[in-house]
C-alpha positions in Angstrom: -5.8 8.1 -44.4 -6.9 11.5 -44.5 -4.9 14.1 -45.6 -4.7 17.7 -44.1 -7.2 19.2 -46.5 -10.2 16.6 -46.5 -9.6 16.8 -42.9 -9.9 20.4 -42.6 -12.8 20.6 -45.1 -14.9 18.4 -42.8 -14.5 20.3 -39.7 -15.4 23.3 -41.7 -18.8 21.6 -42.2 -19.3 20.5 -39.2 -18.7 24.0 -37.9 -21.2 25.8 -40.6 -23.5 22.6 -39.1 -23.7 23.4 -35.5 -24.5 27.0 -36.9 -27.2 26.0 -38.7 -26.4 26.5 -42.0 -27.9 25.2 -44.8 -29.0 22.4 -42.5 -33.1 21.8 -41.9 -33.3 22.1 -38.1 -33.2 18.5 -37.0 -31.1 16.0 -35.5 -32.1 13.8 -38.5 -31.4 15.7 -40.7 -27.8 16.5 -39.0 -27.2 13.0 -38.6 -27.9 12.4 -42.3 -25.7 14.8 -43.7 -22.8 13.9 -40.6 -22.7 10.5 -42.4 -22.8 11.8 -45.9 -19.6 13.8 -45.4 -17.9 11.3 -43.2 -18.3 8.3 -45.6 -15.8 9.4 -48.5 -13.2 10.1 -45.9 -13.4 6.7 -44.4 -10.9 4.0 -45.5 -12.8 1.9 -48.1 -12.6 -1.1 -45.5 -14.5 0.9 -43.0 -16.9 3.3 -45.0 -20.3 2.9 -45.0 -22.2 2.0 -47.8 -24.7 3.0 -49.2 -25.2 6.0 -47.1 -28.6 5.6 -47.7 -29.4 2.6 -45.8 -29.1 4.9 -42.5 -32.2 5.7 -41.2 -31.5 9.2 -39.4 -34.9 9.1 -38.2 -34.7 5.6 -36.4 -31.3 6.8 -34.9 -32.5 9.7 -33.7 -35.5 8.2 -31.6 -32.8 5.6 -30.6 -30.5 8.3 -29.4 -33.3 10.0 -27.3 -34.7 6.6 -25.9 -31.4 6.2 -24.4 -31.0 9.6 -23.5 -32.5 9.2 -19.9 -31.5 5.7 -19.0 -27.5 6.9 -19.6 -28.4 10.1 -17.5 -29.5 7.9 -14.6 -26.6 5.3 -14.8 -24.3 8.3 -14.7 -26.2 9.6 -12.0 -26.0 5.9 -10.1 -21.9 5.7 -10.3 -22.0 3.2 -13.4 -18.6 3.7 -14.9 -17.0 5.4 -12.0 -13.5 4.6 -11.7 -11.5 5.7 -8.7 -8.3 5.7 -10.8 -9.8 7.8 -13.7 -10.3 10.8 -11.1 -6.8 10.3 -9.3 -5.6 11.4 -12.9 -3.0 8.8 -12.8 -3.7 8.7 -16.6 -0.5 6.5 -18.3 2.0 7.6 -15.6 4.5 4.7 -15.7 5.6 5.8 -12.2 2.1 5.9 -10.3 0.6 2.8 -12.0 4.0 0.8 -11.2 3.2 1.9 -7.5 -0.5 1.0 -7.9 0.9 -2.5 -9.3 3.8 -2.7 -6.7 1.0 -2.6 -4.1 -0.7 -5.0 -5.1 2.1 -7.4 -5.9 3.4 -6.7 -2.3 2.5 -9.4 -0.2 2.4 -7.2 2.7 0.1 -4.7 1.1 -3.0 -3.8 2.8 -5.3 -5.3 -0.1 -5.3 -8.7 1.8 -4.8 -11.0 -1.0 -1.5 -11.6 0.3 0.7 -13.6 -2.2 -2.1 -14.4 -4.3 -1.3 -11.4 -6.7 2.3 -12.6 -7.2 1.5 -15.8 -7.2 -0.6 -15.5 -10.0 2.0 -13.1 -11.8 4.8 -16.0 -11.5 2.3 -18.8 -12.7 1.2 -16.5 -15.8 5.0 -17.2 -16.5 6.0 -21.1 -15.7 9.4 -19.7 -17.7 10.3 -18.0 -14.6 10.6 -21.3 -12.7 10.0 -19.2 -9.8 7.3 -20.6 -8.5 8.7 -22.7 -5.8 11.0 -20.2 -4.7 8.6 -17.9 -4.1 6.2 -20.4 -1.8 9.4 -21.1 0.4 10.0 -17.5 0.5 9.3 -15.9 4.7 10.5 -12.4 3.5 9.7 -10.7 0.5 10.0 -7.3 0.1 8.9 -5.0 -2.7 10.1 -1.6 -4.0 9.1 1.2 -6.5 11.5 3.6 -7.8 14.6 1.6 -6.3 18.3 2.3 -6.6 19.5 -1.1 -5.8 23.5 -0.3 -6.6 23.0 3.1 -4.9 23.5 4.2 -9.1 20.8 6.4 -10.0 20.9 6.0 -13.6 20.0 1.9 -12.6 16.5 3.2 -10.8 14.3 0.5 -11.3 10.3 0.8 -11.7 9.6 -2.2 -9.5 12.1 -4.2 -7.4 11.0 -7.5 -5.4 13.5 -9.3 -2.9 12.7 -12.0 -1.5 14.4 -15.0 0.9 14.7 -17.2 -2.8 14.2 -15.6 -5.5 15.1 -11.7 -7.1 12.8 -10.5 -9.4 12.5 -6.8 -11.6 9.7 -5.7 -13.3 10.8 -3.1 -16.2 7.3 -0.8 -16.6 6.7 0.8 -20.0 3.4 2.9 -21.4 4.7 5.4 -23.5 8.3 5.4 -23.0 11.4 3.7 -24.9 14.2 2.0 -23.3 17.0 4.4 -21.9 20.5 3.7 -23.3 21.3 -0.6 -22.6 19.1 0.0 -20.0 17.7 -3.5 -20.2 21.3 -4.9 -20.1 22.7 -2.4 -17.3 19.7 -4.2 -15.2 20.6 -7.9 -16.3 24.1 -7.1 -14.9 22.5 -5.5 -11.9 20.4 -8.4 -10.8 23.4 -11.1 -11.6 24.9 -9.2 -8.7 22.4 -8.6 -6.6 21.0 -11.9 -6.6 24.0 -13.7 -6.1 22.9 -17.5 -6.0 19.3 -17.0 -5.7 17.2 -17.7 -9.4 16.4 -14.2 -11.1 14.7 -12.8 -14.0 13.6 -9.5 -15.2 9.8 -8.6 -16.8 9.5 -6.2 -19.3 6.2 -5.1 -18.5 4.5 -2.8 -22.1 1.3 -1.9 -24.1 2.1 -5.0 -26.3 4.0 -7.1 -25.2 7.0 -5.9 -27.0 10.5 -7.9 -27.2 13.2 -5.7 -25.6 15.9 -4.0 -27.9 18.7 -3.5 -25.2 18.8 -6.8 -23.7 22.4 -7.5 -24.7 23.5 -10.6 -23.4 20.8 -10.5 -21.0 17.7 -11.8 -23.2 17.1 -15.2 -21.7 16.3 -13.8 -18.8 13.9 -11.4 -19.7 10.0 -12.0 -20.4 8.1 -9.6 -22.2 4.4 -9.1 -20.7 1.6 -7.2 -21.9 0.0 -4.9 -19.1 -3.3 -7.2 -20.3 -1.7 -10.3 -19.4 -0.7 -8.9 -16.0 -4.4 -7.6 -15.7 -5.7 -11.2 -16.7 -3.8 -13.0 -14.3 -4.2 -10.9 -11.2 -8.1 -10.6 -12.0 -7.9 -14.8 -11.6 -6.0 -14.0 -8.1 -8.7 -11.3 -7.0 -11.8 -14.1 -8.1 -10.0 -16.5 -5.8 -9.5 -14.2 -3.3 -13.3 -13.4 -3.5 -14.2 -17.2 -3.6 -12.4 -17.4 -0.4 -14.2 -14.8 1.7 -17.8 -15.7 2.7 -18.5 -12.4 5.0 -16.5 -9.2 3.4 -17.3 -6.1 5.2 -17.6 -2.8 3.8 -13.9 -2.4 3.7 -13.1 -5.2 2.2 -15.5 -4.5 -0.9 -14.6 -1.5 -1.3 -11.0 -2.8 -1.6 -11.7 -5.2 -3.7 -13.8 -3.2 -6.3 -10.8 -0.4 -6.4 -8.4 -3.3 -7.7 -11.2 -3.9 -9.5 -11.6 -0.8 -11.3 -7.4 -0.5 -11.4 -7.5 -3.9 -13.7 -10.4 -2.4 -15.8 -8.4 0.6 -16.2 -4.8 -1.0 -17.5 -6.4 -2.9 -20.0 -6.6 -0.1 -22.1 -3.2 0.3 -22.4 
């Protein structure tokens, strides 16, 4: 690791660099002395050695090769991502809404149930499989106060004919004071004698601390797994439709771009 001075020291020089100083005028000769200073602050694992085996020169004729062909992709929309601009960054409210929608099997993507469908397959635990194929009404819900309690607000609520079904979102947050528990005791009463389960949805898959007694009913996910599975529900979806129309594709690659985006989390 780098401590505060080594650190500080290098920014210095990269500083007096982009000045100029003592530094022959070159992007060679920048890049050269960019991994001289860098390698002894590296962790041995990951420094690079010898120094010397860098060829500045070839680099910097690789660098300006690409130079032009990155500058036209940019200019062409490769890498544009609707949800980048909307800024919903790692909001845990508006990417459980995001996710909500397309869980909803009323949502205007037009998979349908395939999303959830896929979600309760990526977890045969659930057992709710069944429930939810013989399910007519099924509703879902962001930001839900199912007691009326708003300390019990829920990220994502589904309630459906047969089954009752949570979904506990977490980016950058920890879990609020027996949260987990307070919503294990919430669905026991909501969903009466229908099957339930809760998902405790986070960056890595992490096992929930305030379960209480509670834990055999919630399933820790990773926001990859969830990205994995509906990616297999969109590809079927896509199989399925011969003639899309503009709308459709443009649907389609903006869940597209959403799955891309959450698996950086």
């Amino acid at each position: 690791m780098l401590n505060t001075q080594e650190l500080t020291q290098f920014l210095e020089s990269q500083k007096a660099l982009q000045l100029g100083k003592p530094v022959a005028d070159t992007m060679a000769a920048k890049l050269l002395l960019f991994f001289q200073q860098i390698a002894p602050l590296l962790p041995k694992s990951q420094s690079i050695s010898p120094v010397t085996q860098v060829n500045p020169t070839q680099l910097q004729d690789w660098l300006e090769h690409i130079k032009q062909p990155l500058i036209r992709a940019k200019q062409g929309g490769l890498g544009f991502n609707p949800w980048i601009i909307a800024n919903i960054k790692r909001d845990e409210v508006r990417n459980s809404a995001v996710l909500a929608w397309l869980l909803n099997p009323n949502g205007n993507h037009g998979l349908g149930k395939l999303a959830l469908c896929a979600l309760v397959r990526g977890i045969p635990e659930l057992g709710l499989s069944e429930a939810l194929n013989t399910s007519s009404r099924c509703s879902v819900r962001t930001e839900s106060n199912p007691d009326g309690d708003r300390s019990n607000r829920v990220d994502i609520e589904i309630d459906a004919d047969h089954f009752y079904l949570l979904i506990e979102v977490k980016i950058d947050a920890a879990e609020g004071i027996d949260q987990l528990s307070r919503y294990g005791a919430l669905c026991e009463q909501r969903a009466a004698s229908r099957p339930w389960a809760i998902l405790f949805l986070t960056t890595k898959r992490s096992m929930p601390k305030t379960a209480g007694n509670y834990a055999h009913k919630i399933h820790s996910v990773s926001w990859l797994q969830v990205a994995q599975w509906l990616s297999s529900a969109l590809k079927q979806h896509t199989a399925q439709r011969t003639n899309p129309d503009k709308q459709e594709i443009l649907t389609r690659e903006s869940i597209n771009c959403f799955l891309s985006y959450i698996r950086t989390f």
